[in-house]
LUMMARTOR-928253 format. One record per residue (C-alpha): x, y, z; residue in one letter. Coordinates in Angstrom, 2 decimals, decimal comma. Example, Ala and Ser with C-alpha at 12.3 -4.5 7.8 and 13.67 -1.06 7.14 Angstrom:
BEGIN
+---------+---------+---------+------+
:      c1 :      c2 :      c3 : dodo :
+---------+---------+---------+------+
:   12,30 :   -4,50 :    7,80 :    A :
:   13,67 :   -1,06 :    7,14 :    S :
+---------+---------+---------+------+
This chain:
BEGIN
+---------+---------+---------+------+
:      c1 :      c2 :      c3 : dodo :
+---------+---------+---------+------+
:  -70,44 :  297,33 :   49,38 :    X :
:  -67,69 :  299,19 :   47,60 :    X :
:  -65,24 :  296,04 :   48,56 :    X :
:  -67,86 :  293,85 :   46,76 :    X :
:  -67,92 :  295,98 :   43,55 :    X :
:  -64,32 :  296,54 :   43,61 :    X :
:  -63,61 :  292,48 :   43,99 :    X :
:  -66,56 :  291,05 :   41,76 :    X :
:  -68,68 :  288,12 :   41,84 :    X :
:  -66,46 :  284,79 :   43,18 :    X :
:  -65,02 :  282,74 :   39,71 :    X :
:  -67,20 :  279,49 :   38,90 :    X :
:  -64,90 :  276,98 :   39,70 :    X :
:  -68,10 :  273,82 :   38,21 :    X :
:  -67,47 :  276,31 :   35,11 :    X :
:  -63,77 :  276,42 :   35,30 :    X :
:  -64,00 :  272,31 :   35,35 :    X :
:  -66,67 :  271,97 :   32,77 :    X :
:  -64,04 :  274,20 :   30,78 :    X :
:  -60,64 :  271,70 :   31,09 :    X :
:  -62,80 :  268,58 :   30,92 :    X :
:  -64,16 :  269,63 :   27,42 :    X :
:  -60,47 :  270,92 :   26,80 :    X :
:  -59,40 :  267,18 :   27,66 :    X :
:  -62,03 :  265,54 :   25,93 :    X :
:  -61,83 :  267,13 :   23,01 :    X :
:  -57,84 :  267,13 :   22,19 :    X :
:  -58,28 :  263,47 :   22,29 :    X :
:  -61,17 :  263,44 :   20,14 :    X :
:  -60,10 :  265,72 :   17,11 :    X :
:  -56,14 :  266,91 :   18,24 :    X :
:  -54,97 :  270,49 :   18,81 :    X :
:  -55,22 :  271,93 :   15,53 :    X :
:  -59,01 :  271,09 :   14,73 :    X :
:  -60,03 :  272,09 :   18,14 :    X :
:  -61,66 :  275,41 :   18,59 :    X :
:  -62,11 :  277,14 :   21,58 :    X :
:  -66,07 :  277,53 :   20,15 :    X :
:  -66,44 :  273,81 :   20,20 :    X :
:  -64,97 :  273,61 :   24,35 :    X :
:  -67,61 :  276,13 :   24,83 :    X :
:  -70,48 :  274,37 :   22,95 :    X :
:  -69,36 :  271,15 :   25,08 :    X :
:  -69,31 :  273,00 :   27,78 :    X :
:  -72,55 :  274,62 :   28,00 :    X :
:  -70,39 :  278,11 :   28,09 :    X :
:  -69,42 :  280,98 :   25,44 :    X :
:  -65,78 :  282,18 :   24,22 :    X :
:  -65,72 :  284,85 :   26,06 :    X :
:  -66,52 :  283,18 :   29,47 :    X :
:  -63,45 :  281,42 :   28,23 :    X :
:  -61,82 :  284,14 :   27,88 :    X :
:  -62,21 :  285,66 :   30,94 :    X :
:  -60,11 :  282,57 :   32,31 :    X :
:  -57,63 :  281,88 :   30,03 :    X :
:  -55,94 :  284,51 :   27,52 :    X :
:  -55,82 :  282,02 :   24,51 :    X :
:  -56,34 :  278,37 :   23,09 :    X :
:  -52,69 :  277,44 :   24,10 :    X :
:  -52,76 :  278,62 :   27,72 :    X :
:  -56,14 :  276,87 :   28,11 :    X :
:  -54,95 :  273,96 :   27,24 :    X :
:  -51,38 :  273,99 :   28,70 :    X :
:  -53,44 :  274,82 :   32,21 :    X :
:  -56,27 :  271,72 :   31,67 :    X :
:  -53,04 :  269,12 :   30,62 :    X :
:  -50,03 :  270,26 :   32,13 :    X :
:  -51,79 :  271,73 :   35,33 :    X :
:  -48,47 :  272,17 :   37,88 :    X :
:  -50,00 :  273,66 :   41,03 :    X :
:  -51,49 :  271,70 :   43,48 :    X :
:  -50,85 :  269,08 :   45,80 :    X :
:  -49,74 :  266,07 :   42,63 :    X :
:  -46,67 :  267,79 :   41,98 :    X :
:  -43,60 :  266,98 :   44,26 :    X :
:  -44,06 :  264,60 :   47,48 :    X :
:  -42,23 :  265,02 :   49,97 :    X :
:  -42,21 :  262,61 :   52,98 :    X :
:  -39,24 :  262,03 :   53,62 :    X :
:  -39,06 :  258,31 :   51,88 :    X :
:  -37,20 :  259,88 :   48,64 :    X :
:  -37,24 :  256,52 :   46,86 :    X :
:  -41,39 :  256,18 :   47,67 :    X :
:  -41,48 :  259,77 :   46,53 :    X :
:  -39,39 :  259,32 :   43,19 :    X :
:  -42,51 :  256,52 :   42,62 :    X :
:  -45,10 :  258,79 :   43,58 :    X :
:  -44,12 :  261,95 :   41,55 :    X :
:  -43,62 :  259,45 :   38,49 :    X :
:  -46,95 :  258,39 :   39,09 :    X :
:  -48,51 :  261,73 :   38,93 :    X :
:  -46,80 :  262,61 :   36,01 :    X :
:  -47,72 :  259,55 :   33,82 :    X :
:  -51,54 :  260,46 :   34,59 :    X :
:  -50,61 :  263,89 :   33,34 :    X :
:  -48,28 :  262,66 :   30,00 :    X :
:  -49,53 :  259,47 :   28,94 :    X :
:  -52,60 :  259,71 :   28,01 :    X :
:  -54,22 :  260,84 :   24,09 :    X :
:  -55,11 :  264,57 :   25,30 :    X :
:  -51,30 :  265,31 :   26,63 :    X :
:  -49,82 :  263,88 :   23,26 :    X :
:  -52,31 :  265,78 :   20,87 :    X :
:  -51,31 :  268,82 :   23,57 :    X :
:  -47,81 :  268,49 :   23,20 :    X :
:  -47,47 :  268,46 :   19,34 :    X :
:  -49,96 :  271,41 :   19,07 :    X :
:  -48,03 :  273,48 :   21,48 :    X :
:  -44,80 :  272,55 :   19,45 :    X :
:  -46,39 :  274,42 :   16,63 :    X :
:  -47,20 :  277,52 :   18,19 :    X :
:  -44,76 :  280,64 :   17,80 :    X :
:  -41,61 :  280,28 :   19,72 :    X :
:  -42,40 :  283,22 :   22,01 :    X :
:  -46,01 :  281,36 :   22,82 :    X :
:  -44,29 :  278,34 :   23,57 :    X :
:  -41,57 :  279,53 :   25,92 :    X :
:  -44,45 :  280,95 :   28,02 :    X :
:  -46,65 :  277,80 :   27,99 :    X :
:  -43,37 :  276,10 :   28,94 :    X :
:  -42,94 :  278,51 :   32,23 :    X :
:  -44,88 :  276,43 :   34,22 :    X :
:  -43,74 :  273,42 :   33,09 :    X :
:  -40,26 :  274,48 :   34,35 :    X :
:  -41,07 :  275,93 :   37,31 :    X :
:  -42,86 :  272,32 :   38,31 :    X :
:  -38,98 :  270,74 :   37,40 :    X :
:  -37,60 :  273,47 :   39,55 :    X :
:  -39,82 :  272,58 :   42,54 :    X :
:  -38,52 :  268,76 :   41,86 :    X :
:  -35,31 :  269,83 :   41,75 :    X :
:  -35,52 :  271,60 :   45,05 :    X :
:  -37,20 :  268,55 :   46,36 :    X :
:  -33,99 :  266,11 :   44,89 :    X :
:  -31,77 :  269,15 :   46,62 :    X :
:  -33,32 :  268,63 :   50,38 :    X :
:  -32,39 :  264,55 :   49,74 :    X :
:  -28,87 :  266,24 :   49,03 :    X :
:  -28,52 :  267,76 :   52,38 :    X :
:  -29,94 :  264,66 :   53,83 :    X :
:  -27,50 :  262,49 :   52,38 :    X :
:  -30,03 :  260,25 :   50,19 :    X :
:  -27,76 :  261,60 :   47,41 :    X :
:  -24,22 :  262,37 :   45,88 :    X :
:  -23,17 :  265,61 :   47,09 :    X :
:  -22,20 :  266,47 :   43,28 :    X :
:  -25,40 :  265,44 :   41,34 :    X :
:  -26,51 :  267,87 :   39,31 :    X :
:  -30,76 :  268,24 :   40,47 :    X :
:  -31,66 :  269,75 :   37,52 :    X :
:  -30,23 :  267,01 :   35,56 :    X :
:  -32,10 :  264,41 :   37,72 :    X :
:  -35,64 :  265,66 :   37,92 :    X :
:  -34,92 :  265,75 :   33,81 :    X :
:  -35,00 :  261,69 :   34,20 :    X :
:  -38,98 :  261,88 :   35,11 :    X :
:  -40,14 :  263,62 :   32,32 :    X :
:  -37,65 :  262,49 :   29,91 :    X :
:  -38,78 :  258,53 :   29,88 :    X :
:  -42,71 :  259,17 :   30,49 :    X :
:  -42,25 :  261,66 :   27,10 :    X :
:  -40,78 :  258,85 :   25,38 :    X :
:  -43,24 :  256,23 :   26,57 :    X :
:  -46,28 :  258,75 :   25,70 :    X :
:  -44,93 :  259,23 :   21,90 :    X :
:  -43,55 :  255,86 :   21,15 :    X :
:  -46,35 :  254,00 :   23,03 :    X :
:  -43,50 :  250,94 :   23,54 :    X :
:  -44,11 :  251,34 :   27,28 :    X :
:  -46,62 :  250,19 :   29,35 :    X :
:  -46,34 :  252,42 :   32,88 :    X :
:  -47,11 :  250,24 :   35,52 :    X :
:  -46,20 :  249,68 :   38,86 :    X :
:  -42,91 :  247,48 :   37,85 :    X :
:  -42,02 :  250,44 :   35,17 :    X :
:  -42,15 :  252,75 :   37,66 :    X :
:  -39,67 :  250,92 :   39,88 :    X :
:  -37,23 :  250,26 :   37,42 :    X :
:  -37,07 :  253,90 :   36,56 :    X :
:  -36,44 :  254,62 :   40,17 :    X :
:  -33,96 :  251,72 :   40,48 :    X :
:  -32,22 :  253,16 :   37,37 :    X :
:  -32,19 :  257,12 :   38,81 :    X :
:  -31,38 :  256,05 :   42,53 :    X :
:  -29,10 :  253,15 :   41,88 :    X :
:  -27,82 :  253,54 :   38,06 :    X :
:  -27,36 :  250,72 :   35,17 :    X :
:  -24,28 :  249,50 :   36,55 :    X :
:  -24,58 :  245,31 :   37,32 :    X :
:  -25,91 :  244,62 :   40,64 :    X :
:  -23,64 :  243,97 :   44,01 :    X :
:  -24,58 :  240,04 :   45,65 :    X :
:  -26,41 :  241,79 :   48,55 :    X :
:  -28,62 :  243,83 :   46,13 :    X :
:  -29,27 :  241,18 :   43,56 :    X :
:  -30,48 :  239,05 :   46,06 :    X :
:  -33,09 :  241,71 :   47,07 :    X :
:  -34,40 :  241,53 :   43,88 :    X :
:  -37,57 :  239,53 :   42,51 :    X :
:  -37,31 :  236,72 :   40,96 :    X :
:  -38,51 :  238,48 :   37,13 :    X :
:  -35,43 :  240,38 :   38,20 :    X :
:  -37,62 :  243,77 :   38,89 :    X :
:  -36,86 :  245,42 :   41,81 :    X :
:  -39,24 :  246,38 :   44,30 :    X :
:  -38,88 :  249,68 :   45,55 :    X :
:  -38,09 :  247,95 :   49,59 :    X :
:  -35,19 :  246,65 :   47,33 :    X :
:  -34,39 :  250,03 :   45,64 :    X :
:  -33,94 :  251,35 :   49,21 :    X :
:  -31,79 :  248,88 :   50,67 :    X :
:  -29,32 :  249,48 :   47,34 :    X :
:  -29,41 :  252,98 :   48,18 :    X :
:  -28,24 :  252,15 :   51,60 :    X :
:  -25,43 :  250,14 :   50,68 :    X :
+---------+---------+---------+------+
């Protein structure tokens, strides 16, 4: 009994999801600024301070709902780092491009540096973990032995930022590719054998990517 009081009734996850889908919803609907944490409560059929209980302030509420970097959608690792490179771009595009993450983004940039470096935390320690992903193709010898990691898992976020602001990019399947082409393979013309792996639109696929990594 004392172990019960000490620990406390179990968290509400339903609540907890009610919470960042209102969070979601409503950055898209009215942006960072004009969105009140009273307003996710009213739309979520909660109070403030059942909000509060969760998350310490508007900022970390919403950097948890958008940017959310635990979890299994964060590196993949199955040994296929070209498929993986796809996959993790994948994930991250569901996370970046869409109206709540870019209303997110510029709201967060507004908040006081100190605020922002912590909201940013996790955010870095998701690159680190794709770093540390990019580092175990390095001892398998997907990779140059003097790439800089860090510097490479910057080339997913970098272009999906871009494409979420600029809205010039439409990330599809054949997007995706081309950015893994471009990290694996580089921007450098194509050798015979690898341009004749490529589709005819001149895409490549990522079977192709992998057989340029090969060579």
């Amino acid at each position: 009994m004392e172990e019960q009081s000490r620990v406390g009734r179990p968290r509400d996850t339903r609540l907890d999801a009610a919470i960042v889908d209102a969070t979601i919803a409503l950055l898209a609907e009215r942006g960072y600024r004009e969105m009140s944490l009273a307003a996710i409560a009213e739309r979520a059929s909660t109070t403030t301070a059942a909000i509060y209980r969760r998350w310490g302030s508007k900022s970390e509420l919403v950097a948890s709902a958008v940017f959310r970097t635990d979890g299994d959608d964060v590196v993949a690792d199955t040994g296929d780092l070209a498929a993986d490179l796809a996959t993790m771009i994948r994930w991250a595009s569901e996370k970046l491009c869409r109206p709540a993450a870019v209303a997110a983004i510029a709201g967060l940039l507004s908040e006081p540096r100190s605020d922002r470096r912590l909201r940013t935390s996790s955010a870095a320690a998701a690159s680190q973990m794709v770093a540390e992903r990019l580092e175990r193709a390095k001892e398998a010898g997907e990779i140059a032995e003097t790439v800089n990691t860090s510097v490479l898992a910057s080339l997913i976020d970098g272009p999906l930022l871009h494409a979420a602001f600029s809205g010039v990019a439409d990330v599809d399947d054949e997007w995706i590719e081309d950015l893994v082409r471009i990290i694996l393979v580089g921007v450098l013309p194509l050798g015979p054998s690898e341009a004749s792996s490529t589709s005819a639109s001149g895409r490549s696929s990522l079977s192709s990517v992998k057989e340029a990594v090969r060579q």
